[in-house]
KOLSE-417431 format. One record per residue (C-alpha): x, y, z. Coordinates in steps of 0.2 Angstrom, whole numbers, plus 5000, padded with zeros to 4 digits. Example, Ala and Ser with C-alpha at 12.3 -4.5 7.8 and 13.67 -1.06 7.14 Angstrom:
<nodes>
506249785039;506849955036;
</nodes>
This chain:
<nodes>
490550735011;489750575020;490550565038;490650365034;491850405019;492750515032;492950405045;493450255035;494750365025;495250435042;495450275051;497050225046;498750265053;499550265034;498450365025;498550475038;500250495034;500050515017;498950665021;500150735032;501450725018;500150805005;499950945017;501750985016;501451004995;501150894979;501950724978;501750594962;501450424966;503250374969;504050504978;502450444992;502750244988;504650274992;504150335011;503250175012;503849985015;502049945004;501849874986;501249994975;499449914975;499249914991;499750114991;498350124975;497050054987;497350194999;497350324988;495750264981;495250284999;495850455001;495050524984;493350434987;493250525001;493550674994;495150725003;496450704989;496550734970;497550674958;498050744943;499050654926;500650754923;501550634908;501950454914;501750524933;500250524945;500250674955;499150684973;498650844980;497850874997;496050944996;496051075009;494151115006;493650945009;494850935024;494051085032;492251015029;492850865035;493250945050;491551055051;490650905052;491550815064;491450965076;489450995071;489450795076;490250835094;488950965098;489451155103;490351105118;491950995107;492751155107;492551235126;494051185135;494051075150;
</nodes>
């Protein structure tokens, strides 16, 4: 995972959302675009966001688009952010 995709994917409050909804379990397409005021191309660009960075998958199930949440790349994502900080990120202040 390239911190760049990370960031980028990271950097914005709405596909923050949708991880935070993914987290909680599986949602298709539509179940996630009705929890939006967005057009569904719009909502395609930031999934295309999310799974180039390696933080969702989708998966065909019929007619519907199902999204997942990576929880390994999550967690790498979150290794290197930390390896990026240095060893002290984590001692409280």
């Amino acid at each position: 995972m390239a911190l760049t995709d990370l960031f980028t994917a990271l950097a914005d409050p709405t596909r923050r959302e949708i991880l935070a909804l993914l987290r909680e379990g599986d949602l298709s397409a539509g179940e996630i675009a009705e929890r939006f005021p967005l057009a569904k191309s719009t909502l395609s660009g930031h999934f295309s966001v999310l799974r180039d960075a390696g933080l969702v998958v989708s998966e065909r199930q019929g007619t519907r688009i199902v999204y997942s949440v990576n929880q390994s790349a999550l967690e790498e994502g979150l290794e290197l952010v930390l390896r990026l900080l240095g060893p002290r990120a984590m001692e409280e202040k």
